[in-house]
mmCIF file of the N, C-alpha and C atoms, coordinates in Angstrom:
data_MODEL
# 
_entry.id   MODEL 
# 
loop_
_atom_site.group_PDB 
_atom_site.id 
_atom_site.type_symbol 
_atom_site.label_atom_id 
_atom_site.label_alt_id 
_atom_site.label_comp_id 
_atom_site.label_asym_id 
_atom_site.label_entity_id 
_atom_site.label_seq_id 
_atom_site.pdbx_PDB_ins_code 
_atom_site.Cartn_x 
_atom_site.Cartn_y 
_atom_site.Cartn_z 
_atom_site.occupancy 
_atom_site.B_iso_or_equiv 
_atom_site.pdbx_formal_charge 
_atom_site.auth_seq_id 
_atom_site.auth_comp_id 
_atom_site.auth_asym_id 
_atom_site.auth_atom_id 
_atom_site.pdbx_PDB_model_num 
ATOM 1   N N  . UNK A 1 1  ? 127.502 83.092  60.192 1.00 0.00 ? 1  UNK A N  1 
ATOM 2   C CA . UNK A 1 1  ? 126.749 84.068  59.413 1.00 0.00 ? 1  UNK A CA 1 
ATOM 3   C C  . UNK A 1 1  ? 126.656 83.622  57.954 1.00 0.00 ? 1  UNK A C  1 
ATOM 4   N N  . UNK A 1 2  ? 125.267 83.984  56.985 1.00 0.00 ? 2  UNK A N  1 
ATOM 5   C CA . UNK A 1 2  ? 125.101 83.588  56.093 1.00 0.00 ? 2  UNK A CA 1 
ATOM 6   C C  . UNK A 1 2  ? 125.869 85.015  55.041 1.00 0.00 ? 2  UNK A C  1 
ATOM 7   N N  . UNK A 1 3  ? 126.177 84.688  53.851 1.00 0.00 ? 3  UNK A N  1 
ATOM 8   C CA . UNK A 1 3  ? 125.906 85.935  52.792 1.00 0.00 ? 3  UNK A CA 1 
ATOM 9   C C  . UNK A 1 3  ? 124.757 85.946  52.204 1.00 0.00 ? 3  UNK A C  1 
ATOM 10  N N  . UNK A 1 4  ? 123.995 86.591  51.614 1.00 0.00 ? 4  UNK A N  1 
ATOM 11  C CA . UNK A 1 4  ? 123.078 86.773  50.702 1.00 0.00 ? 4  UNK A CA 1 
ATOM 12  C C  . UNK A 1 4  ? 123.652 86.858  49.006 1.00 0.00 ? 4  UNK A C  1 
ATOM 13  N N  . UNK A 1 5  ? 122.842 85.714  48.755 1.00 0.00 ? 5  UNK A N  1 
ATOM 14  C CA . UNK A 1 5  ? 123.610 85.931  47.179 1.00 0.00 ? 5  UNK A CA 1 
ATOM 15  C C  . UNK A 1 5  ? 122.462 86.512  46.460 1.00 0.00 ? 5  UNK A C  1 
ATOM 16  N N  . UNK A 1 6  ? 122.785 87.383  45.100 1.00 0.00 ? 6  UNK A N  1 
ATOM 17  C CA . UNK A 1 6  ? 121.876 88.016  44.721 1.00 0.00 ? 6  UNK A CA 1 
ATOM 18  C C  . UNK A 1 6  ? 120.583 86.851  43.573 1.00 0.00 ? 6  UNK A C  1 
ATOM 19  N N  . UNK A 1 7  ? 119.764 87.191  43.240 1.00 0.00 ? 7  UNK A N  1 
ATOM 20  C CA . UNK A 1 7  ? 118.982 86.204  42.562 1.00 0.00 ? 7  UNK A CA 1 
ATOM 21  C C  . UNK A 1 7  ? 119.597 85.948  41.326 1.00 0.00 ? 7  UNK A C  1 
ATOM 22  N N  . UNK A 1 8  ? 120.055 86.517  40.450 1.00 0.00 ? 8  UNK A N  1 
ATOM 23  C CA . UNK A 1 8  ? 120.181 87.134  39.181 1.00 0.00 ? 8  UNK A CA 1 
ATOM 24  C C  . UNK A 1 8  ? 121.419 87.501  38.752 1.00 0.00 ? 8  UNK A C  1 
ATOM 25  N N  . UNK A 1 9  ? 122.125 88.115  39.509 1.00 0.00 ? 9  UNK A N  1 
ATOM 26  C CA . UNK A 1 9  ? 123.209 88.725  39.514 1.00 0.00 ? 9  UNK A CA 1 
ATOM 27  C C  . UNK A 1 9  ? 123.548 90.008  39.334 1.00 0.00 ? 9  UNK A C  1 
ATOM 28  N N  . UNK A 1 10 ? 124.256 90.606  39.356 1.00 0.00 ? 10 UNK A N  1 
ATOM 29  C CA . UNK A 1 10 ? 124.152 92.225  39.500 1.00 0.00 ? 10 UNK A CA 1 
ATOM 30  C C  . UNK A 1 10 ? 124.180 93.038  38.441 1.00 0.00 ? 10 UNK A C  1 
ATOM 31  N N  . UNK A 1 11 ? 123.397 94.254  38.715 1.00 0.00 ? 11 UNK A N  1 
ATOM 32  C CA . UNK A 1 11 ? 123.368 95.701  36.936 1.00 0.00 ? 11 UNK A CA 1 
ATOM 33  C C  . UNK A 1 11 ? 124.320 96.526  37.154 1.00 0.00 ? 11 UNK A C  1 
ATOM 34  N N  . UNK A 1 12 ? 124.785 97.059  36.342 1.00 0.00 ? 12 UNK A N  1 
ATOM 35  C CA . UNK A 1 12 ? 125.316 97.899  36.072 1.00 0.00 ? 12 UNK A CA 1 
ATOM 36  C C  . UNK A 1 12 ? 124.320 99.119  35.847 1.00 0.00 ? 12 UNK A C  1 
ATOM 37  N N  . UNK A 1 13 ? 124.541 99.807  36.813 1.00 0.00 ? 13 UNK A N  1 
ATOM 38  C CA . UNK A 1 13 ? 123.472 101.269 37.204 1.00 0.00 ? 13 UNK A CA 1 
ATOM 39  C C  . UNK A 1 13 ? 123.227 101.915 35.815 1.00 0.00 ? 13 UNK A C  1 
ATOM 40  N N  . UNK A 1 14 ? 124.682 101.990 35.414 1.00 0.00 ? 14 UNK A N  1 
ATOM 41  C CA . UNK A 1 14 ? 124.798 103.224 34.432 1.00 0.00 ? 14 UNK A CA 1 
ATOM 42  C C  . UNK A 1 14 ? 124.002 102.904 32.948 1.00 0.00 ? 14 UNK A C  1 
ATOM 43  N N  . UNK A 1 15 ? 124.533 101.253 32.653 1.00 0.00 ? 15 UNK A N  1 
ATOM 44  C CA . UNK A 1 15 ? 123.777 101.265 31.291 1.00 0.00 ? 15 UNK A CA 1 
ATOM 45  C C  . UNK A 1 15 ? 122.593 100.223 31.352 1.00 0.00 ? 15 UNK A C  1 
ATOM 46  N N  . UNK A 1 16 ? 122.024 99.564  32.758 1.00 0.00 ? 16 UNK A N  1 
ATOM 47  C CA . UNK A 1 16 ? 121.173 98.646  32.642 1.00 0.00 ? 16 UNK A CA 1 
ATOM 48  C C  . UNK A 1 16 ? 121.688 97.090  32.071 1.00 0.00 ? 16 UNK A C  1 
ATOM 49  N N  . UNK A 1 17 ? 122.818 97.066  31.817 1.00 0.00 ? 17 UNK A N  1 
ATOM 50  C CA . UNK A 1 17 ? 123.307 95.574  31.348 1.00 0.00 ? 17 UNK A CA 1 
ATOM 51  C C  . UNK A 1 17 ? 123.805 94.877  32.725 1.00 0.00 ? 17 UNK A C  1 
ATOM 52  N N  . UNK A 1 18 ? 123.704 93.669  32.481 1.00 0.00 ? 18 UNK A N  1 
ATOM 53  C CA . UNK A 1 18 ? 124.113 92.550  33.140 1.00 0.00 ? 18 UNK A CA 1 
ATOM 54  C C  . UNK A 1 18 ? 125.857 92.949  33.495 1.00 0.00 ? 18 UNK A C  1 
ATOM 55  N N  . UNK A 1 19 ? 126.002 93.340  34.986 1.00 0.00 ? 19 UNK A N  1 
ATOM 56  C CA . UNK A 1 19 ? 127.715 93.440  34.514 1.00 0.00 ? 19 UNK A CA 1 
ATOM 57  C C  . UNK A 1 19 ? 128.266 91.787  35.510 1.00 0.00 ? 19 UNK A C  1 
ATOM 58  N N  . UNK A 1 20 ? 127.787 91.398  36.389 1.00 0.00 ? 20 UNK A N  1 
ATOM 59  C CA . UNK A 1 20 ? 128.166 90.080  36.181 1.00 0.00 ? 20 UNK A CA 1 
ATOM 60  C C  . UNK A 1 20 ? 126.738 88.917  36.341 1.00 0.00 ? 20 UNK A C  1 
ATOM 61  N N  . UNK A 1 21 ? 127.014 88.090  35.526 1.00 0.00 ? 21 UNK A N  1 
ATOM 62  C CA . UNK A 1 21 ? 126.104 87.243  35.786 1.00 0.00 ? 21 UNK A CA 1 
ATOM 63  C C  . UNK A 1 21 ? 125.916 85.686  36.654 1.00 0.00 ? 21 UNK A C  1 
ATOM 64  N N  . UNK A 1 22 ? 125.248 85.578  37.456 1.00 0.00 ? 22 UNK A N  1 
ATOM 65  C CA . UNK A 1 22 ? 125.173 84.579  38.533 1.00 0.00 ? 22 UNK A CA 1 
ATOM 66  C C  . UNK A 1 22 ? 123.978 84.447  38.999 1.00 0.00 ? 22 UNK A C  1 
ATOM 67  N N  . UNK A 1 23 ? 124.041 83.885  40.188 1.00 0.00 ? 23 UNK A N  1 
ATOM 68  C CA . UNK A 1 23 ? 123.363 84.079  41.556 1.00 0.00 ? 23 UNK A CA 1 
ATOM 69  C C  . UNK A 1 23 ? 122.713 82.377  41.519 1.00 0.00 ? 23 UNK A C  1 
ATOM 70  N N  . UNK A 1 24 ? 121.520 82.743  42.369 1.00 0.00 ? 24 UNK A N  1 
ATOM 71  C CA . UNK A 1 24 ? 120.796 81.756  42.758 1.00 0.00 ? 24 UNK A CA 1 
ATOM 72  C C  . UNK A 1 24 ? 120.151 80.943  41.305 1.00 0.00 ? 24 UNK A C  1 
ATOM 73  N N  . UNK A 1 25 ? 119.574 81.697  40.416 1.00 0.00 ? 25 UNK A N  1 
ATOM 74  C CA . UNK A 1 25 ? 118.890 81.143  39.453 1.00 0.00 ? 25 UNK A CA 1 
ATOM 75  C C  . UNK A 1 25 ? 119.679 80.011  38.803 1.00 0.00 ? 25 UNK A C  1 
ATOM 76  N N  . UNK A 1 26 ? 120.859 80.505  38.327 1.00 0.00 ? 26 UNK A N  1 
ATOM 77  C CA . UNK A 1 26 ? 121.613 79.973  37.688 1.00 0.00 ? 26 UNK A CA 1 
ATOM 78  C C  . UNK A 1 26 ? 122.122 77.979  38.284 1.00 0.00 ? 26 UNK A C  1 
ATOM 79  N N  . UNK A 1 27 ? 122.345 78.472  40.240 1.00 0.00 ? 27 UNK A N  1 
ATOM 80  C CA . UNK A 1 27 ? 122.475 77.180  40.616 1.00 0.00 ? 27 UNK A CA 1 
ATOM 81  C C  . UNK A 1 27 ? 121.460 76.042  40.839 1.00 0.00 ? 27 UNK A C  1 
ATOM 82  N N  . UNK A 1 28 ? 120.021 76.717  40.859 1.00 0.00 ? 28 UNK A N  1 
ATOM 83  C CA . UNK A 1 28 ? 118.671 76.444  40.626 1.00 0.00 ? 28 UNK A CA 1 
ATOM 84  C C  . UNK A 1 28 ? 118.354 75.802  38.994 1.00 0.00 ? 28 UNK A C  1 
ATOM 85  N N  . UNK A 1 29 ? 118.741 76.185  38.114 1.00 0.00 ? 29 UNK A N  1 
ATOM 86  C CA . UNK A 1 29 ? 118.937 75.512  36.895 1.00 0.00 ? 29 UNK A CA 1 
ATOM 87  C C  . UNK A 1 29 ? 119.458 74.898  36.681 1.00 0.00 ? 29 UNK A C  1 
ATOM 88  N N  . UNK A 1 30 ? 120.769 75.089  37.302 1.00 0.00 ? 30 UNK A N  1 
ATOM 89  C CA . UNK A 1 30 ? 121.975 73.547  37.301 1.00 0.00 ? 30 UNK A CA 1 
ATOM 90  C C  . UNK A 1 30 ? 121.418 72.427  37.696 1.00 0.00 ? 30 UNK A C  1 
ATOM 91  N N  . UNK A 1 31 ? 120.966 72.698  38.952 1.00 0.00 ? 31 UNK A N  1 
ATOM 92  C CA . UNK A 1 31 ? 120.393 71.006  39.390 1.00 0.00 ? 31 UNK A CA 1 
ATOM 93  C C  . UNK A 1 31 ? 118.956 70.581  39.154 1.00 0.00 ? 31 UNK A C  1 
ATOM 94  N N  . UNK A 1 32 ? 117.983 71.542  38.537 1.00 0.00 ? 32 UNK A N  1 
ATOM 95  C CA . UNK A 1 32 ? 116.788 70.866  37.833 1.00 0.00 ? 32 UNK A CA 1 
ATOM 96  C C  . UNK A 1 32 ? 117.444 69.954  37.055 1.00 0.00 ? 32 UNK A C  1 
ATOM 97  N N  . UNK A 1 33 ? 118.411 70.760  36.127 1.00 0.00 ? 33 UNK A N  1 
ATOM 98  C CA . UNK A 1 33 ? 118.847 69.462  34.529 1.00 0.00 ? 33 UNK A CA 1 
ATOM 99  C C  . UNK A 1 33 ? 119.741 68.441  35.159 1.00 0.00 ? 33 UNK A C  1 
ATOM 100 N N  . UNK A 1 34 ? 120.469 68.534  36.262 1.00 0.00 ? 34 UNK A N  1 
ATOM 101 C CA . UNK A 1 34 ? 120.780 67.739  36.911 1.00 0.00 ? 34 UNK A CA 1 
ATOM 102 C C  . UNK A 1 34 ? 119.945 66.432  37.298 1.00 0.00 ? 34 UNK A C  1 
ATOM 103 N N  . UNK A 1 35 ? 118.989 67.082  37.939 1.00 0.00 ? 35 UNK A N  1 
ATOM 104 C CA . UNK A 1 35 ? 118.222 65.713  38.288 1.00 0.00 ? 35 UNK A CA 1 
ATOM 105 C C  . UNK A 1 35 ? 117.077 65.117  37.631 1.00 0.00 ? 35 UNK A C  1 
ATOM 106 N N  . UNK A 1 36 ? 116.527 66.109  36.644 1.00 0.00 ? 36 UNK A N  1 
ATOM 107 C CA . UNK A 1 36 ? 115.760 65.797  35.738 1.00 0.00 ? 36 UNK A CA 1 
ATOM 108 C C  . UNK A 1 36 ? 116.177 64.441  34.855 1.00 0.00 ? 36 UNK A C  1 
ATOM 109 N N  . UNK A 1 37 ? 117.505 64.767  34.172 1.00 0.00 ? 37 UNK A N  1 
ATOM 110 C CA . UNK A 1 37 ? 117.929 63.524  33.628 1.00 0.00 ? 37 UNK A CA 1 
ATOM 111 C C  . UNK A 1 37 ? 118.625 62.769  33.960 1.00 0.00 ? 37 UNK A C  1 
ATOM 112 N N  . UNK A 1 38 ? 118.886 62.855  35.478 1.00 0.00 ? 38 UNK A N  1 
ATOM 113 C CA . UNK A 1 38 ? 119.283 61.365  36.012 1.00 0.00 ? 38 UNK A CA 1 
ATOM 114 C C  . UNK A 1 38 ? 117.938 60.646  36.378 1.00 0.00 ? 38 UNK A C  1 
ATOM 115 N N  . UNK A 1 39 ? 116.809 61.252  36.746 1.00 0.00 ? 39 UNK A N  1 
ATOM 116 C CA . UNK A 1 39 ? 115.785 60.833  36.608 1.00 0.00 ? 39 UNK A CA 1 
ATOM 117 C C  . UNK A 1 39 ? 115.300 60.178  35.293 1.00 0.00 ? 39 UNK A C  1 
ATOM 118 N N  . UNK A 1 40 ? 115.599 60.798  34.232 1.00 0.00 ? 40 UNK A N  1 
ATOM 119 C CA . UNK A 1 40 ? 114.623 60.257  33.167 1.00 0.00 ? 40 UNK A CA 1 
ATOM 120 C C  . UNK A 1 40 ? 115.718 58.988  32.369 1.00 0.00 ? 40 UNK A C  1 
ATOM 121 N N  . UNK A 1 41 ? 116.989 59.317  33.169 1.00 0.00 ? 41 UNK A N  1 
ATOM 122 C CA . UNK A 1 41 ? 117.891 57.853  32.623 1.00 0.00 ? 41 UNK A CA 1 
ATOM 123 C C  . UNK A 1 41 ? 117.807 56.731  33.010 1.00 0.00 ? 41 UNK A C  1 
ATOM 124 N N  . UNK A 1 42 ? 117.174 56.940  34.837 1.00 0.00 ? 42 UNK A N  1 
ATOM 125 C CA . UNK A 1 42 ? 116.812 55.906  35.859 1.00 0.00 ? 42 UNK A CA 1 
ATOM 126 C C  . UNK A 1 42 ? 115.840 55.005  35.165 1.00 0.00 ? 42 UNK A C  1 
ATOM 127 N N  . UNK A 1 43 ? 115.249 56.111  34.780 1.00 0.00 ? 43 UNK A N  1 
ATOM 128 C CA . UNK A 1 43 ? 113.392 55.583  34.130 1.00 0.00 ? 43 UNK A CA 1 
ATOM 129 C C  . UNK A 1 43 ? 113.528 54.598  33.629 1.00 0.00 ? 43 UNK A C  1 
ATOM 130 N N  . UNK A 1 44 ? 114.472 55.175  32.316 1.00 0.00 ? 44 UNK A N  1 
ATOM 131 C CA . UNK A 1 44 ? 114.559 54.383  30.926 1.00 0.00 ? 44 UNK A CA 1 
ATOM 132 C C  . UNK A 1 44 ? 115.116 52.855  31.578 1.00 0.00 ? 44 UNK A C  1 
ATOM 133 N N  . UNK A 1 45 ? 116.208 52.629  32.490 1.00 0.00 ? 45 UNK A N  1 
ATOM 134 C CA . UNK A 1 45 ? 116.899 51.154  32.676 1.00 0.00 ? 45 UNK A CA 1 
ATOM 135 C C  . UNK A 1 45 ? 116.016 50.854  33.683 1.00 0.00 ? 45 UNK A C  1 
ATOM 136 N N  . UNK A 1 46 ? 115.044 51.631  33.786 1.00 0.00 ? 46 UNK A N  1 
ATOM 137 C CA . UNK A 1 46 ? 114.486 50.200  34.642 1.00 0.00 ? 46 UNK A CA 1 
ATOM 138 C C  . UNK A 1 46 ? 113.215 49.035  33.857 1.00 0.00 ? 46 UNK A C  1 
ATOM 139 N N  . UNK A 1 47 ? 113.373 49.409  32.748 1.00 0.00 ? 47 UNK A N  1 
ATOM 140 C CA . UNK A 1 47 ? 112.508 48.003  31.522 1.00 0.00 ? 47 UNK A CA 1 
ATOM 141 C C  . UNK A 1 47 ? 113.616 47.471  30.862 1.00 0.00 ? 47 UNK A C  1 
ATOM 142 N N  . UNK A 1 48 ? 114.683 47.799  31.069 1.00 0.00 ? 48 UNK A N  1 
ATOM 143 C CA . UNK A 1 48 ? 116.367 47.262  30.386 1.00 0.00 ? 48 UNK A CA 1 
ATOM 144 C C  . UNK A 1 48 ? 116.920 46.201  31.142 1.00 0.00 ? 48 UNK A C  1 
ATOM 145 N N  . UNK A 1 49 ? 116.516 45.950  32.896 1.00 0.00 ? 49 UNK A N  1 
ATOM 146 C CA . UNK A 1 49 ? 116.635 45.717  33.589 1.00 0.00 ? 49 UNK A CA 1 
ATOM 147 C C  . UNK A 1 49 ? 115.768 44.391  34.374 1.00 0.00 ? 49 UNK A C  1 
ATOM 148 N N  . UNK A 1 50 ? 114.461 44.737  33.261 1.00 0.00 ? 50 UNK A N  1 
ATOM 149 C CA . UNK A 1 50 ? 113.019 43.762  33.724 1.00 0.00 ? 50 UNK A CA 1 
ATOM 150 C C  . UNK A 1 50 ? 112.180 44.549  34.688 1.00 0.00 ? 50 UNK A C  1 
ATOM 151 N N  . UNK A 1 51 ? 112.642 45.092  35.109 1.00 0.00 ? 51 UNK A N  1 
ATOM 152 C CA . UNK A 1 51 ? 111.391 46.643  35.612 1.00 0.00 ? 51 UNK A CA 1 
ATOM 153 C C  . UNK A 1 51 ? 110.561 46.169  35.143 1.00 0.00 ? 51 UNK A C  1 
ATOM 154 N N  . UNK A 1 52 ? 108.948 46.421  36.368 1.00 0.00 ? 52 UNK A N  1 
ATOM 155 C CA . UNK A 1 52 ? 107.581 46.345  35.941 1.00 0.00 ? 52 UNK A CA 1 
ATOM 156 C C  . UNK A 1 52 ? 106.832 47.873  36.629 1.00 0.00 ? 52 UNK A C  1 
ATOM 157 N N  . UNK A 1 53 ? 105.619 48.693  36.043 1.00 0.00 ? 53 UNK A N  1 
ATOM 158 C CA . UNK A 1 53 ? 105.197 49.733  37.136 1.00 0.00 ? 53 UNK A CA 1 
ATOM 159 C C  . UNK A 1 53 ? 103.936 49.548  36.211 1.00 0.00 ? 53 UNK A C  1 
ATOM 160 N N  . UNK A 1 54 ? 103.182 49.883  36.755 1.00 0.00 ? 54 UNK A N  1 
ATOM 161 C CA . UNK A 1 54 ? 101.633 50.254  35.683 1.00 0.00 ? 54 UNK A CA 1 
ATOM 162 C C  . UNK A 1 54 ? 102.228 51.850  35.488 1.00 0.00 ? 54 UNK A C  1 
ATOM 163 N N  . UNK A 1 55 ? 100.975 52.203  34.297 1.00 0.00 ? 55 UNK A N  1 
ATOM 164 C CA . UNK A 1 55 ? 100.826 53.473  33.275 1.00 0.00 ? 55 UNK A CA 1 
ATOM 165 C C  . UNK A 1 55 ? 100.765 54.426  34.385 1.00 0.00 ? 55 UNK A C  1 
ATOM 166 N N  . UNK A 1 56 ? 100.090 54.108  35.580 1.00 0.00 ? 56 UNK A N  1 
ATOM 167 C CA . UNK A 1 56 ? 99.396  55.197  36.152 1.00 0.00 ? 56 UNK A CA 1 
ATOM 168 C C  . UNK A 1 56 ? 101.151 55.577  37.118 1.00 0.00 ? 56 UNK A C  1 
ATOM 169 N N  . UNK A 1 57 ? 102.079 55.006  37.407 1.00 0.00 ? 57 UNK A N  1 
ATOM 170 C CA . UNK A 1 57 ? 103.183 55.011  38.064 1.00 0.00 ? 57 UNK A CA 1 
ATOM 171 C C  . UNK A 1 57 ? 103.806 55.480  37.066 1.00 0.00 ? 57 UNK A C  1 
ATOM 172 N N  . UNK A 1 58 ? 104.600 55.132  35.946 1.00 0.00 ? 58 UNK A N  1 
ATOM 173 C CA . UNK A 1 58 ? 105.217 55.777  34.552 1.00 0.00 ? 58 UNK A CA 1 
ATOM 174 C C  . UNK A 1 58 ? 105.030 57.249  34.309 1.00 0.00 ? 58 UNK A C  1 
ATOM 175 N N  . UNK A 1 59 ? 103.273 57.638  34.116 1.00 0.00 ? 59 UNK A N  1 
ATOM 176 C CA . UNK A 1 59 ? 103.055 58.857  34.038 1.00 0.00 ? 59 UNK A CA 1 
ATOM 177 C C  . UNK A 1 59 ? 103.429 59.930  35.103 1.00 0.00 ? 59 UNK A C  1 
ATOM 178 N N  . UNK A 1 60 ? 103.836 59.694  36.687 1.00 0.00 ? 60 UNK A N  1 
ATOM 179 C CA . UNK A 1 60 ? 103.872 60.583  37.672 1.00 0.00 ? 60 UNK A CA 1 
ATOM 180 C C  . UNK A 1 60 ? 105.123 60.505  37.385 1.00 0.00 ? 60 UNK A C  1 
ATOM 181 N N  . UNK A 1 61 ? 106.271 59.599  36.856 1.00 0.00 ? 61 UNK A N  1 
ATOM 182 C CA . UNK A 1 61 ? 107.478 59.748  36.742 1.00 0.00 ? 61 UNK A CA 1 
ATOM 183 C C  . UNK A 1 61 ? 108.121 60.795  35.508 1.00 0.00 ? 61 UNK A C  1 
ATOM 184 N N  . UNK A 1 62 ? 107.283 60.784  34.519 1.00 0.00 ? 62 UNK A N  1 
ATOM 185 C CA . UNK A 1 62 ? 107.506 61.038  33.247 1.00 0.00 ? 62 UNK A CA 1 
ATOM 186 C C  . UNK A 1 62 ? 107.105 62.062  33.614 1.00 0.00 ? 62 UNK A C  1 
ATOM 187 N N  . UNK A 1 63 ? 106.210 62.761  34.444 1.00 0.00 ? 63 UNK A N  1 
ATOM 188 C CA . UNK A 1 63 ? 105.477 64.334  34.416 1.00 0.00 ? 63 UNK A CA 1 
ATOM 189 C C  . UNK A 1 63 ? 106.890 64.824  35.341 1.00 0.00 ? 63 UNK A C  1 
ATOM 190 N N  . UNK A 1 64 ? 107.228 63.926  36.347 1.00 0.00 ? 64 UNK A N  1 
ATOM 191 C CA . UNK A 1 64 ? 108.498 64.814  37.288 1.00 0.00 ? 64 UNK A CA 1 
ATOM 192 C C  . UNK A 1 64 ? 109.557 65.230  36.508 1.00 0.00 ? 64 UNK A C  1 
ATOM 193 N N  . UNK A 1 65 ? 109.637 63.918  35.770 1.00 0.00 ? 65 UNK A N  1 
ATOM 194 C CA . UNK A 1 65 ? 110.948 64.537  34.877 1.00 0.00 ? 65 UNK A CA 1 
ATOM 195 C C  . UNK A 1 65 ? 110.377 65.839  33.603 1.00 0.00 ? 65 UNK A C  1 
ATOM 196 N N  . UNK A 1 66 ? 109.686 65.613  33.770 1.00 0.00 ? 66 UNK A N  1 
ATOM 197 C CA . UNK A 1 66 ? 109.382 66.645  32.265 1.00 0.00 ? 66 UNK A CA 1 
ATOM 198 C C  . UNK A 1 66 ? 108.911 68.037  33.081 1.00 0.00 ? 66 UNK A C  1 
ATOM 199 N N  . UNK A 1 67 ? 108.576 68.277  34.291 1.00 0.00 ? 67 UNK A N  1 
ATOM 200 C CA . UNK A 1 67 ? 108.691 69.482  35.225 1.00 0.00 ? 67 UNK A CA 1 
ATOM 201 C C  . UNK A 1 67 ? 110.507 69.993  35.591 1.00 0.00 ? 67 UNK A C  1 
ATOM 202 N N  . UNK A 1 68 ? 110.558 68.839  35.929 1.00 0.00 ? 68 UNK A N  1 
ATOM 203 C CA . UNK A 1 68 ? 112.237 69.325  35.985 1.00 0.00 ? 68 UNK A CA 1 
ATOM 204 C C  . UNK A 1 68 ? 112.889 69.747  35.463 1.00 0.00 ? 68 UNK A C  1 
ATOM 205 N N  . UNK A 1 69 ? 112.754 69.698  33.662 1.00 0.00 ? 69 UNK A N  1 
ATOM 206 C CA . UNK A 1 69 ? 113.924 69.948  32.850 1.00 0.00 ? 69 UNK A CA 1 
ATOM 207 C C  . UNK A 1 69 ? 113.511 70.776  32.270 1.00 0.00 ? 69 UNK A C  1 
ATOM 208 N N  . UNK A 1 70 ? 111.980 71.621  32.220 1.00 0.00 ? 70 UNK A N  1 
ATOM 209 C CA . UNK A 1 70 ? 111.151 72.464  31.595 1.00 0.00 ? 70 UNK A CA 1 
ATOM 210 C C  . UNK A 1 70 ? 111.195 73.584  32.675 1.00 0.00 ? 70 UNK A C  1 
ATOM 211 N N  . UNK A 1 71 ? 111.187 73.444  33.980 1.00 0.00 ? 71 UNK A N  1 
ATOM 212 C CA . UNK A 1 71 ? 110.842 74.743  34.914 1.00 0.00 ? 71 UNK A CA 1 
ATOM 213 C C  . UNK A 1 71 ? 111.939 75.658  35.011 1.00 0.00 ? 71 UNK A C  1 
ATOM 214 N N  . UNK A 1 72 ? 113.213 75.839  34.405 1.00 0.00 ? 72 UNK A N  1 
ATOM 215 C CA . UNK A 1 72 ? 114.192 76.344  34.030 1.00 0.00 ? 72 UNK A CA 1 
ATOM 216 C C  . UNK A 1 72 ? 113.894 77.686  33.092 1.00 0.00 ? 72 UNK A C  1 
ATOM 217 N N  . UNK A 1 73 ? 113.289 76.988  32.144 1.00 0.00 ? 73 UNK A N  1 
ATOM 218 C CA . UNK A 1 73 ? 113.111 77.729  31.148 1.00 0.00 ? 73 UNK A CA 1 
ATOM 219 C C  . UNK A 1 73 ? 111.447 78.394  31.304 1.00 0.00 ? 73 UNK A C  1 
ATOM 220 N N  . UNK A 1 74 ? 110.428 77.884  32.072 1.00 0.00 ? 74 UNK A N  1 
ATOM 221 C CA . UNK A 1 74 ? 109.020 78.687  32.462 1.00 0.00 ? 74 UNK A CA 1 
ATOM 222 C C  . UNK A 1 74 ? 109.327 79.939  33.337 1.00 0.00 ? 74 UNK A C  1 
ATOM 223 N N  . UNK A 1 75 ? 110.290 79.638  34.537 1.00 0.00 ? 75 UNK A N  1 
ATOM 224 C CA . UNK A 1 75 ? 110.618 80.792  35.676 1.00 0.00 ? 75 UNK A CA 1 
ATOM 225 C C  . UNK A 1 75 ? 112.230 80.973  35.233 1.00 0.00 ? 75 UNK A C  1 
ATOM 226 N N  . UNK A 1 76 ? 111.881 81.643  33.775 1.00 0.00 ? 76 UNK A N  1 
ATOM 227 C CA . UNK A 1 76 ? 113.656 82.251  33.301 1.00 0.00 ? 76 UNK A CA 1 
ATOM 228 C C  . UNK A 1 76 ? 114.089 83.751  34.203 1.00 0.00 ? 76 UNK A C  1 
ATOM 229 N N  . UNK A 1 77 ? 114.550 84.123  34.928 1.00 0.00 ? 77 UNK A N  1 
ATOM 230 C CA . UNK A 1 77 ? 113.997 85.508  34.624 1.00 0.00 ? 77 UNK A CA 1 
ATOM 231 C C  . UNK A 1 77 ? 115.378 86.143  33.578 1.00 0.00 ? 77 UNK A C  1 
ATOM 232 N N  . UNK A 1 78 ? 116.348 85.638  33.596 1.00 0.00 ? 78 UNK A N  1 
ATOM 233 C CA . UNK A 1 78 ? 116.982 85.881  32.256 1.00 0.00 ? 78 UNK A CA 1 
ATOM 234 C C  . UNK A 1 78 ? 116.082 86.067  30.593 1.00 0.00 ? 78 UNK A C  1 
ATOM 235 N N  . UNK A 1 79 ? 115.050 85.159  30.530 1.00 0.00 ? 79 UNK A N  1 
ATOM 236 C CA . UNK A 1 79 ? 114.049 85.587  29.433 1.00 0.00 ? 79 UNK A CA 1 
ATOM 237 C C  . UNK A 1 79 ? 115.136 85.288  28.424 1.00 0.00 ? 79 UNK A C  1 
ATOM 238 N N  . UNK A 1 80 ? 115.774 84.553  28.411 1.00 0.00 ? 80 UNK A N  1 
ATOM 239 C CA . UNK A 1 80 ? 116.721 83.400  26.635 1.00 0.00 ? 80 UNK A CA 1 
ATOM 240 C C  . UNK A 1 80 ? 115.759 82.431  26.520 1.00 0.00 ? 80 UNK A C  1 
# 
């Protein structure tokens, strides 16, 4: 059997505040920045290395990483 974890983490009825904070989002953000910049470190050593790619290969890499480490903060629902 699975649990259900909450998205967000849970309110406190009475005053509307955050009484603990977690859930899914949070482990969902961990590993965007996670892999975002092991991605964009990969990038960098591979012309350190003698790496060759054309512009048009660079740019689909450079857009993944720059989706990755940005979509954290577009679908906040924390809103910081």
């Amino acid at each position: 059997p699975t649990q259900r974890s909450p998205f967000i983490g849970s309110v406190d009825r009475a005053t509307g505040r955050m009484a603990k904070v977690g859930g899914l989002y949070l482990d969902y953000a961990k590993l965007t920045y996670y892999d975002g910049t092991k991605l964009l470190f990969a990038a960098a050593l591979v012309p350190v290395f003698g790496g060759y790619a054309g512009a048009f290969t660079w740019g689909f890499v450079g857009l993944t990483a720059f989706s990755w480490l940005y979509a954290p903060f577009l679908f906040n629902p924390y809103q910081f």
